[in-house]
C-alpha positions as CSV (number, residue, x, y, z in Angstrom):
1,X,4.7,29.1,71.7
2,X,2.3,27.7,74.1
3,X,-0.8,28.8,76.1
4,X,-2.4,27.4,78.9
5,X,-6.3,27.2,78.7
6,X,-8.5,28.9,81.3
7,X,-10.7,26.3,81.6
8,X,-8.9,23.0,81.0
9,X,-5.6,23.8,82.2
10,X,-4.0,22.4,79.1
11,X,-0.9,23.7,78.1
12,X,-1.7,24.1,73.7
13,X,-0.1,25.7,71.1
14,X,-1.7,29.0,70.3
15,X,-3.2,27.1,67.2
16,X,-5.5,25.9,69.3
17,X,-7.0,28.7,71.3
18,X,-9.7,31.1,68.5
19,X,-8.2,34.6,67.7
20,X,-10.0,37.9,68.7
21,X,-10.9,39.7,64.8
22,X,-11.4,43.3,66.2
23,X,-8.1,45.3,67.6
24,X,-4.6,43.8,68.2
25,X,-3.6,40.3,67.2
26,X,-4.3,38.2,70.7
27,X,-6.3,35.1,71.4
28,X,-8.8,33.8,73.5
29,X,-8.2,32.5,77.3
30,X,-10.3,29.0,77.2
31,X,-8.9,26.6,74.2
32,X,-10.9,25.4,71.1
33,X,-12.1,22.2,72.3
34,X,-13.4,24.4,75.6
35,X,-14.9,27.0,73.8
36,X,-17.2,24.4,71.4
37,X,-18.2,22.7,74.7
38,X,-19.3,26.0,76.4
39,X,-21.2,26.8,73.0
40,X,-23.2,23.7,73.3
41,X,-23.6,24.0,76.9
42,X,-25.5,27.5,76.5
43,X,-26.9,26.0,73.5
44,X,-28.6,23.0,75.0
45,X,-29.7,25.3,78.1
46,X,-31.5,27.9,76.2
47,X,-32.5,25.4,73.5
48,X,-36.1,27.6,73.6
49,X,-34.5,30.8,73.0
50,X,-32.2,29.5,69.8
51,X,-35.3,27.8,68.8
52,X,-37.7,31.2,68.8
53,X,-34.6,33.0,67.4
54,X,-35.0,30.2,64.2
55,X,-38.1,30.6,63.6
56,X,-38.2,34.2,63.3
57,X,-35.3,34.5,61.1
58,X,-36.5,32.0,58.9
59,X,-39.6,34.2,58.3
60,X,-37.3,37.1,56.9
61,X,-37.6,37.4,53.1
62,X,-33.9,38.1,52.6
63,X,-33.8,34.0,54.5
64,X,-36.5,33.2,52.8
65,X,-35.5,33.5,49.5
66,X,-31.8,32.9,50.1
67,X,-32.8,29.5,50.8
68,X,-34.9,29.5,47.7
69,X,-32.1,30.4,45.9
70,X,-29.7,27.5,47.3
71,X,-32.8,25.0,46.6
72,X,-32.9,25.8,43.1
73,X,-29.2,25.1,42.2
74,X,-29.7,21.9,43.4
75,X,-31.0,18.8,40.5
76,X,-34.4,18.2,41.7
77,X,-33.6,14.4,42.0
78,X,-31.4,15.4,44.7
79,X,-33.4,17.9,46.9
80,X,-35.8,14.9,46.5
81,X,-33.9,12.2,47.7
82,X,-32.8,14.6,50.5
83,X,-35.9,14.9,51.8
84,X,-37.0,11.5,51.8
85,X,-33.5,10.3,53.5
86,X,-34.5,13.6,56.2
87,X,-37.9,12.7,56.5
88,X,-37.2,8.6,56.9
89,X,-34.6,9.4,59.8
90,X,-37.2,11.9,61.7
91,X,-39.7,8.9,61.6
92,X,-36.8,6.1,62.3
93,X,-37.3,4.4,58.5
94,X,-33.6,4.9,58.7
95,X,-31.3,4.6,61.3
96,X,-28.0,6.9,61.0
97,X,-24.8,4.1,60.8
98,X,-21.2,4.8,61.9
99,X,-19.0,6.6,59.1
100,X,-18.4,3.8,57.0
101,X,-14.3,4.7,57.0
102,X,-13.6,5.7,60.2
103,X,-16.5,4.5,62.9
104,X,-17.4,8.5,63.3
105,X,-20.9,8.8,64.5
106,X,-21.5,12.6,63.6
107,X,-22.6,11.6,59.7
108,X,-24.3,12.5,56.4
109,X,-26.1,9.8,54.8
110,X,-24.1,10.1,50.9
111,X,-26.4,8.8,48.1
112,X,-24.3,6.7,44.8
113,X,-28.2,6.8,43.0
114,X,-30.6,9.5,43.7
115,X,-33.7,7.1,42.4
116,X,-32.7,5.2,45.3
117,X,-33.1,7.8,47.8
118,X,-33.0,5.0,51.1
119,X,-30.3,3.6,50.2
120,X,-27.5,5.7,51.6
121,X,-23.5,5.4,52.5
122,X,-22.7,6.9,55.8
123,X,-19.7,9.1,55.7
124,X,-18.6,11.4,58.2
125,X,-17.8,14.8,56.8
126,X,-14.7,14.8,56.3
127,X,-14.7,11.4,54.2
128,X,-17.6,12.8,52.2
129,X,-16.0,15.6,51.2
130,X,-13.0,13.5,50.1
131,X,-15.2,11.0,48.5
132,X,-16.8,13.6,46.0
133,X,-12.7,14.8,45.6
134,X,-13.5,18.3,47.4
135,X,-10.3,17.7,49.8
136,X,-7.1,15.6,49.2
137,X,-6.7,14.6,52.1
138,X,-8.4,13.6,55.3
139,X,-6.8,14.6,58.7
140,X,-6.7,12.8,61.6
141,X,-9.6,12.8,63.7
142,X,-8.5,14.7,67.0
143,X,-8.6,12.8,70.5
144,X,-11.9,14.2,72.4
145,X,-10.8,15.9,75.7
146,X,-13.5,15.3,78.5
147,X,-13.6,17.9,81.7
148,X,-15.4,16.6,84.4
């Protein structure tokens, strides 16, 4: 069964529209792709507001120590090398590569020796996750749809 997007005027499957959670099974009116683009949109445009909104619910102690908590199940080697791989790309030490796999640009920097914590592998996410055997399988990458 097929649905045609608000937005795009794409005819989709209704796999690719998000569902509504509350009340009777029934789906959105722009598709996926649409709705991520609109997110970003309003994202970028009120980057200020997101931005305040951060900052104050970082200062929350329920945050605070939630992300205390996720620190301290991480091998200090690794928060470590973390850091200085985050810290070396903010100050351009390290340049961010194409997913070593597939040519993705959206990519983690993946570490094979934590004592060596600039010499990274760039994998998109998907091939990092498969690379530390967290997912089989990989699945193709989806064709980007551009609205003008």
């Amino acid at each position: 069964m097929n649905k045609t997007c608000t937005t795009c005027g794409r005819d989709l499957p209704l796999t690719e529209f998000y569902r509504y959670t509350a009340g009777p099974p029934k789906t959105f009116g722009k598709c996926k792709e649409c709705t991520r683009a609109a997110v970003s949109e309003n994202y970028r445009k009120n980057i200020d507001h997101y931005a305040a909104y951060e900052r104050e619910r970082f200062k929350r102690p329920e945050r605070r120590a939630a992300i205390r908590g996720y620190l301290k199940t991480r091998p200090v080697e690794k928060r470590k090398a973390a850091y200085l791989t985050s810290n070396a790309i903010r100050d351009g030490r390290l340049i961010k590569q194409p997913c070593e796999v597939c040519g993705e640009t959206l990519v983690e920097a993946h570490h094979d020796d934590y004592s060596k914590p600039l010499d990274v592998r760039w994998l998109c996410r998907p091939h990092h996750l498969e690379h530390h055997g967290k997912v089989s399988r990989v699945p193709a990458r989806q064709p980007q749809h551009v609205t003008n």
